[in-house]
N, C-alpha and C positions, 0 to 999 in steps of 0.2 A: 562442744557443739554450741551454737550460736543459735540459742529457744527464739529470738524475734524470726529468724530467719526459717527458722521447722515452723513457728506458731504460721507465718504466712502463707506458707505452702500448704500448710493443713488447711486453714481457713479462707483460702480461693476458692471460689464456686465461681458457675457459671451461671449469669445475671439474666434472666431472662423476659423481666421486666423491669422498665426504664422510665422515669420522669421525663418531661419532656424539657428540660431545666436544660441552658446550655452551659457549656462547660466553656469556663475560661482559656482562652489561646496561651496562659502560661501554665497553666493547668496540663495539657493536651502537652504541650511541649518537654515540663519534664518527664513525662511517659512514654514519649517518643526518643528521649536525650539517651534514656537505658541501653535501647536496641544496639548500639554499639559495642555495648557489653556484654551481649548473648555470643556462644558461641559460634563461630565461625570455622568453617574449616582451611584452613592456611591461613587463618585470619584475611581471609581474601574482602568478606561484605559483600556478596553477590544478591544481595537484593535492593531495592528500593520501595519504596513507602508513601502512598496516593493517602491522605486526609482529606475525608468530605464532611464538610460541617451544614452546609446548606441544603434545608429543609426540602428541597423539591428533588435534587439531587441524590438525599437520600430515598424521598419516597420512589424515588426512581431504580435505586440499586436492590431496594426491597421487592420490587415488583418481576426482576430477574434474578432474584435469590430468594428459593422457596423455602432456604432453614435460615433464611434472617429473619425470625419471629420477634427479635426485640424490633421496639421502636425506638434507636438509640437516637443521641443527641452529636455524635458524632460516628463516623469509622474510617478504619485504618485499613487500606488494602498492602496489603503484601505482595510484592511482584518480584519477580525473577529477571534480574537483569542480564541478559544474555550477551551483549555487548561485553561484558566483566567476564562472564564463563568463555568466551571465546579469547579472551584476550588472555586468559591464564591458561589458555590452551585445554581446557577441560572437556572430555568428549560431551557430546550433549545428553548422552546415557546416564549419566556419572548422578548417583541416586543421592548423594551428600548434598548437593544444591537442596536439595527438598527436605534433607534433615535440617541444614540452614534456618530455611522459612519452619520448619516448627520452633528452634531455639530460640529463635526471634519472638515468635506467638506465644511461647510462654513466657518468656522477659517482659513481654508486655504486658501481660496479662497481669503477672506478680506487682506489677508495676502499677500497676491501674489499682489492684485492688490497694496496694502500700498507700497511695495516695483516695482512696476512698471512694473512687469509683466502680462504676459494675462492670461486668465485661463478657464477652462470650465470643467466642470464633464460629465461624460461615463455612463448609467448605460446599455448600449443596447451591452455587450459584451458576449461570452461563458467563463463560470467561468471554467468549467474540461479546455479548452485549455490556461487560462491566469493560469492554477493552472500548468498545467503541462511546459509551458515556461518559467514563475519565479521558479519551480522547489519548488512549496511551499510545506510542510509539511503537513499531512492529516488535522493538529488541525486547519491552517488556511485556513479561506475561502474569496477568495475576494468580495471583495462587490461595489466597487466604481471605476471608475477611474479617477484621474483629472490629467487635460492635461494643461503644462506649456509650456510658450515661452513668445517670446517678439511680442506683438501686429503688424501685418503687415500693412505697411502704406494703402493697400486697403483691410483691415479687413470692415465687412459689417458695416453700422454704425447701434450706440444704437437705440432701438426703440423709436419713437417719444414722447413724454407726453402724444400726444392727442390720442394715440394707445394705453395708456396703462388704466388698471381701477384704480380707486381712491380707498385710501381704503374705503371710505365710500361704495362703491359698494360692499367691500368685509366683513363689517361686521355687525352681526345684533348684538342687545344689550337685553341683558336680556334672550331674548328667538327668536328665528326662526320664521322670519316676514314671 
């Protein structure tokens, strides 16, 4: 097993306080370069990805997403390109698009924290007003939002081990004990 690779996964949290520092454009970039390498299913890449870095813009996307409680220094919207699902013929039911945009949010996430940033995902926002702020295209639809900055020295701390459940609590084997 590959310990940087479990030590990272362990050690992702979700960052819910943020300096107001901005993050460099090569920065953001190779965090965004990952998402290519999240799973995909057919390896199709049915989604696209809105970056808002500018300060009004965000207090803007904050103000129509009531669980974006960080004040990040950037975010990354995740959207569903429907243009691509229809072209691969995929019915619009088809529930694996949506598994897609999580593979994605965690790639990124893992990614953010590798390179030393904070991170945390939105899903509690209004899609018509983040659709009509980023000025998106009917084909895309957003789905996600994660929120980047650089961790505030009194960000809440991770929750404890002894808070948290083991996975043996979380799995049964074979069949539903």
């Amino acid at each position: 097993m590959n310990a940087a690779i479990l030590q990272a996964i362990r050690g992702r949290r979700v960052v819910r306080r943020m300096t107001a520092e901005r993050i460099p454009r090569a920065e953001l970039e190779a965090v965004l370069a990952t998402a290519r390498f999240a799973p995909s299913a057919g390896n199709r890449r049915l989604q696209r990805f809105v970056v808002v870095q500018d300060p009004t813009m965000l207090h803007l996307l904050r103000a129509v997403a009531p669980g974006m409680v960080q004040r990040p220094a950037a975010a990354v919207v995740i959207c569903i390109d429907w243009q691509r699902v229809d072209r691969f013929r995929l019915p619009r039911t088809n529930r694996g698009v949506y598994l897609d945009v999580g593979a994605a949010m965690q790639t990124l996430l893992l990614a953010a924290h590798a390179t030393g940033l904070g991170a945390g995902p939105v899903t509690s926002f209004s899609k018509a007003a983040v659709r009509v702020l980023l000025n998106l295209p009917d084909h895309l639809s957003p789905e996600l939002l994660i929120c980047l900055g650089r961790p505030a020295a009194d960000d809440l701390a991770p929750m404890r081990a002894s808070q948290r459940l083991t996975w043996q609590e979380l799995v049964d084997w074979e069949r539903f004990a």
